[in-house]
GULUM-818744 format. One record per residue (C-alpha): x, y, z. Coordinates in steps of 0.2 Angstrom, whole numbers, plus 5000, padded with zeros to 4 digits. Example, Ala and Ser with C-alpha at 12.3 -4.5 7.8 and 13.67 -1.06 7.14 Angstrom:
2
506249785039/506849955036/
This chain:
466
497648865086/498048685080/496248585081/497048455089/497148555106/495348635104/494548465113/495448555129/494948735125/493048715125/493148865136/493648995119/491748945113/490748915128/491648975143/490048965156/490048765150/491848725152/491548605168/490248525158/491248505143/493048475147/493548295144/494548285162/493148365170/491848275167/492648125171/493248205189/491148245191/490848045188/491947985202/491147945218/492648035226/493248195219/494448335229/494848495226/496748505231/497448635240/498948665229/497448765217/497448915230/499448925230/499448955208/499649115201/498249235199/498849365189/500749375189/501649335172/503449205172/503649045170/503148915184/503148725184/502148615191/502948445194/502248255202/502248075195/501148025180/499247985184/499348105201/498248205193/499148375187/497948415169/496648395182/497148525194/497548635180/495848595172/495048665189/496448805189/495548835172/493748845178/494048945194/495249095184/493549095172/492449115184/493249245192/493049345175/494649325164/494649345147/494149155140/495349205125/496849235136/496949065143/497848915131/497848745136/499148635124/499548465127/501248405126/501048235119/500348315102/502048425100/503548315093/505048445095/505448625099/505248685081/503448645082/503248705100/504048865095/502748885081/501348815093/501948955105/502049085090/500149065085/499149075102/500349235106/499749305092/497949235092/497749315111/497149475118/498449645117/497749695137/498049595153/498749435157/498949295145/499249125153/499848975141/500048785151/501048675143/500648505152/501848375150/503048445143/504648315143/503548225129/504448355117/506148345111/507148515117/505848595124/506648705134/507648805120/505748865113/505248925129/507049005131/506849105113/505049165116/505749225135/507149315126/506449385110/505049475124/503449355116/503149305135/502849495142/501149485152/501249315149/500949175165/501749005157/501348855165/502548715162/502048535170/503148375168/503048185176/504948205178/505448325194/507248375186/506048475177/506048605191/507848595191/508148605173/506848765173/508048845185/509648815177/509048875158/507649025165/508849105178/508249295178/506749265168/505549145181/504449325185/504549405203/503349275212/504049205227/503649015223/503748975203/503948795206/502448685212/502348495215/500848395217/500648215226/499548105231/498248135244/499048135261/498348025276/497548195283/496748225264/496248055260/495348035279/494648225276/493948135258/492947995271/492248095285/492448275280/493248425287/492148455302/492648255310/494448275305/494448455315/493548385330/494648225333/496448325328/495848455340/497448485352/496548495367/495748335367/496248135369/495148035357/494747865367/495247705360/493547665352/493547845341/495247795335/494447635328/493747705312/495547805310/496447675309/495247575299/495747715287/497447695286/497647515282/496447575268/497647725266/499047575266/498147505248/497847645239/499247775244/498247935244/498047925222/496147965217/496047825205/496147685218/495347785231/493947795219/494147575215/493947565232/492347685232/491647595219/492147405219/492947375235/494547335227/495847415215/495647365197/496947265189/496947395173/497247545189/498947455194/499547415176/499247615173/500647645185/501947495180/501747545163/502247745167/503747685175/504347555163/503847685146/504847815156/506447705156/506247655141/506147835132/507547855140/508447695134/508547615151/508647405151/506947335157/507947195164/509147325175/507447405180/506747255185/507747185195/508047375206/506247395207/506247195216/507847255226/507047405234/505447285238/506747165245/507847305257/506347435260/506647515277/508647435275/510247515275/511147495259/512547565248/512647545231/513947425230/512947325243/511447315231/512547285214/513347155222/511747095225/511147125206/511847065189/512147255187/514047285188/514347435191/513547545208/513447705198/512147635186/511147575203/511247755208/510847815192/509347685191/508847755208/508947935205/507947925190/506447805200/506747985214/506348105199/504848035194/504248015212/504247835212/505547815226/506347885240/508047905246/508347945265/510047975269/510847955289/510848115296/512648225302/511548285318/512948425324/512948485302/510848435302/511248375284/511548215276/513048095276/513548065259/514747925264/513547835276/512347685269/510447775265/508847675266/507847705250/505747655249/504447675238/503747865242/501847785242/500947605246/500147615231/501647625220/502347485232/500947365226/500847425205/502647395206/502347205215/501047145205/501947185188/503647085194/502446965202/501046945191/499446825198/497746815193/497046925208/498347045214/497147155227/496646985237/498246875232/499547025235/498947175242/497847135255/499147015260/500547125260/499547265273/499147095283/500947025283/501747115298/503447125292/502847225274/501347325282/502947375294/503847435281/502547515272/502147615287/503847675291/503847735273/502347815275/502647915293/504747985282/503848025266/502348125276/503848215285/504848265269/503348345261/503748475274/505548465280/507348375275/507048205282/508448075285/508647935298/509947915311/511247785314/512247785331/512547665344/510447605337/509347695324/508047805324/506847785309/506547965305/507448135308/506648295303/507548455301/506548605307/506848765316/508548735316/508748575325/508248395321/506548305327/506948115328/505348005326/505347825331/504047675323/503447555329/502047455323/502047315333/501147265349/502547305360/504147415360/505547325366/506847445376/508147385367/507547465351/507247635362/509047655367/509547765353/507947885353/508147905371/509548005371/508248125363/507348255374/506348305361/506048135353/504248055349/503747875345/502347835334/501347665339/499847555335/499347585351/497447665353/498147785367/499147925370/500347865382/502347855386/503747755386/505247795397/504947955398/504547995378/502948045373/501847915362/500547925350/499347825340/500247845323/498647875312/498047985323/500048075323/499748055303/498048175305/498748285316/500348345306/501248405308/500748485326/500948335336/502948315333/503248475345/503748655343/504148625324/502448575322/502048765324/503048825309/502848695295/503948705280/
């Protein structure tokens, strides 16, 4: 093996130490807040092919695998047969082939082998090395572990490995920040989470209080460790946390020999039009971008590296999206929101000059929120929003039919804005209210508490998540 990856391989000389001596996790036992994710229980065990493990930059996918790591060793595996290469050492497909080549040979003849290759789009042509060392046979009894800050990884892994992924049912894994239900479990623990979610109960107003003082904090730092743990620890998110974000997203463009200037002023038009209908040739009209397929191509790229999210208007009799029909698009967390803001609007305080103004400001802590309720129903289901005679701010497709969701975080709900989700038996509206209540005849919840409780609360769907 290369020396250069042996700072991550402590485990091939002391194995019983690795927690203690692994560079990411030691850092993860100094945080005041530390979580074990979920998605570690879903990873391969034993079965060989090759999987990918997807999620923006800094959401903390070498950490999960690092964890992935200790708990594999202390269930016993060989430490010899686990290989951890770092993709930001590896220029081209040539040396990855030959990286790939030497801890083949280097591991045991019995049993599974499992290589992860994190970050893999930092090497030029990757994907023809994995395909060789798939074809010549040099991954049989092997578990390969690809990861990427780029989400066309799992679709470029399917088009170039068909017939060669392995015979697990789910190859393709994707990480993202701490949901609402996570990052509140993070505060008070599973056991207070359970008893105020529990279904056959109505938390009064003043046990909602704290759950709402959650959220707005959940509005600053978006579920992501790092400015959970800012928060933990000063009260505030570092200015050095935010620039870690704007810089991925810029360096990503430019790697890719994307304009700074085009991607500046997209990333201000999707602040400006958040929770808007738009087309593309509304918003190049709006730019100094000519053309609406470079918008969309600017978009789709910000969507593939989980920066944004696109929510299309919904066919309701086809449950899919209309392709012709204007789409909102929002950035798919708070705390991207406010990285993205304080690098187009730079000041010398951004947490008390910009973020803590923004979640106060009622117009962008609405937005914020309405992003937050469609990007916690597409980590489960196909989410779009519909536009009839009025709008419904989300639409989740589950069970065959579609679940329309209503916002509103305001004092009041005006009826007007109701008219549309009223023709909806099986509608739900979302409120700032601290009750469980109704509006003309549709059922209401206190929207933090919804957040907690999804996705049971939103009706039969709720019973059989995606």
């Amino acid at each position: 093996m290369d020396p250069r990856f042996f700072p991550h391989n402590t485990h091939h000389e002391e194995p019983l130490f690795f927690r203690d001596r692994d560079p990411q996790l030691r850092q993860l036992k100094r945080l005041p807040k530390s979580y074990r994710p979920p998605l570690l229980d879903a990873l391969p065990k034993d079965a060989p092919g090759i999987f990918t493990l997807g999620g923006g930059r800094q959401v903390g996918k070498t950490t999960l695998l690092k964890l992935w790591m200790a708990e594999l060793l202390e269930r016993g595996i060989s430490p010899e047969s686990l290989v951890f290469l770092s993709g930001e050492m590896i220029d081209d497909h040539h040396s990855l082939l030959r990286h790939l080549q030497e801890v083949l040979a280097e591991m045991p003849d019995k049993g599974t082998r499992r290589i992860i290759l994190d970050e893999v789009t930092y090497i030029r042509n990757w994907d023809r090395a994995v395909k060789f060392v798939a074809d010549a046979g040099m991954l049989e009894r092997t578990s390969l572990m690809i990861t990427g800050s780029d989400l066309a990884l799992m679709l470029e892994a399917k088009a170039t490995f068909p017939g060669r992924r392995g015979a697990e049912d789910v190859v393709d894994f994707h990480l993202r920040p701490l949901s609402f239900r996570e990052s509140y479990t993070l505060e008070v623990g599973d056991e207070a989470v359970a008893e105020i979610t529990a279904s056959d109960r109505r938390p009064t107003p003043e046990e909602l209080e704290p759950v709402f003082g959650a959220f707005e904090r959940y509005l600053i730092h978006g579920g992501y460790l790092t400015a959970i743990n800012d928060m933990a620890a000063e009260g505030r998110i570092r200015r050095a946390t935010l620039a870690i974000y704007a810089d991925w997203i810029r360096g990503d463009f430019a790697k890719r020999g994307r304009k700074e200037e085009s991607l500046r002023e997209i990333l201000g038009a999707v602040i400006r039009r958040m929770g808007s209908q738009i087309t593309w040739n509304s918003l190049a009209r709006d730019l100094s971008i000519e053309h609406p397929k470079t918008v969309a191509d600017y978009v789709d790229l910000l969507v593939s590296m989980d920066a944004v999210f696109v929510q299309p208007a919904l066919i309701e009799n086809r449950l899919a999206g209309a392709p012709k029909k204007a789409r909102k698009v929002m950035y798919s967390d708070p705390f991207i929101f406010h990285a993205v803001r304080s690098w187009l609007r730079p000041v010398d305080d951004p947490f008390s000059e910009q973020i803590v103004s923004a979640v106060r400001a009622p117009e962008i802590c609405a937005r914020l929120v309405e992003a937050c309720v469609a990007t916690h129903c597409a980590r489960h289901f196909p989410t779009f929003y519909i536009k009839a005679a009025g709008e419904v701010d989300v639409a989740y497709v589950a069970e065959g039919r579609f679940w329309p969701v209503e916002v509103k975080w305001s004092e009041q709900a005006r009826p007007a804005e109701l008219k549309q989700i009223q023709k909806y038996e099986n509608g739900r509206i979302l409120t700032r209210s601290r009750s469980v209540g109704a509006v003309q005849g549709l059922p209401t919840i206190p929207l933090p508490l919804a957040l907690l409780r999804w996705p049971e609360c939103m009706g039969k769907a709720g019973r059989n998540p995606g």
